[in-house]
N, C-alpha and C positions, 0 to 999 in steps of 0.2 A: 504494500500500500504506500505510494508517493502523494505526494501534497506540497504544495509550496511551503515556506516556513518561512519569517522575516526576524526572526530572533539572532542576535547577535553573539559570535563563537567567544569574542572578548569580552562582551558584557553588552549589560541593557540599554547603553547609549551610546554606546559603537556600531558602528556599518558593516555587516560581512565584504569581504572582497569577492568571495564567490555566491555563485547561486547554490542555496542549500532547497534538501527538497527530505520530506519526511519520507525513511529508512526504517522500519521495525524488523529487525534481526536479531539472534545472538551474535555476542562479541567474545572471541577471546583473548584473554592479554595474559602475557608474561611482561613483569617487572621486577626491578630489584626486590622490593621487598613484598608485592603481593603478584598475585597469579590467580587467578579465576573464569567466568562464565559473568559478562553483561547482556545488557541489548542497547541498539542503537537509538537512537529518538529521530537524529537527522543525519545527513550526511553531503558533503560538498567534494569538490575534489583540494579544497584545502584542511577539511579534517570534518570533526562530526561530534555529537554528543553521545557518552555512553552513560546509561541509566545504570547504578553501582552503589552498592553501600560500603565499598572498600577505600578505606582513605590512602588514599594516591595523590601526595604533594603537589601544588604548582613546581613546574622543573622537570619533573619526573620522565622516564622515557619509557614508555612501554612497545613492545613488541603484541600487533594484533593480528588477528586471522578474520576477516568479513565474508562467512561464505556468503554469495546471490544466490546460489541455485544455477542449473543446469550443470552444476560440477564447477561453478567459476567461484573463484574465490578472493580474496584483495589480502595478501600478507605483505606488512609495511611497518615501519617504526611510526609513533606516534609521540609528541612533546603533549605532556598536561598544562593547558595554558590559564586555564580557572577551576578551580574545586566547589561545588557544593558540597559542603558535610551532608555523609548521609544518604544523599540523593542522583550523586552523579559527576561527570567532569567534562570539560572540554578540553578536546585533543586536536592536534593541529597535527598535521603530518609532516613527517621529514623524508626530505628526497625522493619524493612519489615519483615511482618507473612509469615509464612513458606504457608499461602495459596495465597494470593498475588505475591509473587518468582514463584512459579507452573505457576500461568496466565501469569504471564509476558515471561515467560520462553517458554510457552506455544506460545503465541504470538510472539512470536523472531523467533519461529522454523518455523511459516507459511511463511515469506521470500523463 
C-alpha cells in the first residue's frame, strides 16, 4: 500500500529533499548495539521511517534488509538521523547503489 506522505525525514519543519510515499513492510536491521525485526511507515530513495521500540541513537549506522516482494529486496547501510523514544526512527541512507535507487524508485511509481 503506497500513498503520498509530506512528513519530514529531519523533523516537523523541515522539507524532505525527496519524494517519500507510504511503505508498510518488515524491516530488518543489524546494528552495533541492537539487531531486530521493524516495519517501515514510508520510504524515499533518501531513506525512510522504521516503526521500533528499540533505542537506536541519532548517529547510529544500521545495516537493513527491505524485502518488496517478487524476491527483490533493498540491502543498504542506513544513518539514524532523528529518534522517537519508543516509537521509531528516521534513517537516511548511505551510498545507495545505483540498483537499490531502481527498486525503490520502482516501488514509488506502483502508488
Amino acid at each position: 500500500m503506497i500513498e503520498d506522505v509530506e512528513e519530514s525525514l529531519d523533523g516537523p519543519d523541515d522539507r524532505r529533499r525527496y519524494d517519500r510515499a507510504r511503505l508498510i513492510v518488515d524491516v530488518y536491521f543489524d546494528g552495533k548495539d541492537a539487531t531486530g525485526v521493524a516495519s517501515t511507515k514510508d520510504i524515499s530513495v533518501g531513506g525512510f521511517y522504521m516503526n521500533t521500540q528499540a533505542a537506536l541513537p541519532e548517529g547510529a549506522t544500521l545495516l537493513v534488509r527491505i524485502p518488496l516482494g517478487d524476491g527483490r529486496q533493498i540491502i543498504a547501510n542506513a544513518e539514524v538521523v532523528y529518534s522517537n523514544p519508543a516509537r521509531g526512527v528516521g534513517l537516511r541512507f548511505q551510498n545507495l547503489s545505483d540498483e537499490n535507487r531502481t527498486l525503490i524508485e520502482s516501488e514509488l511509481g506502483r502508488g
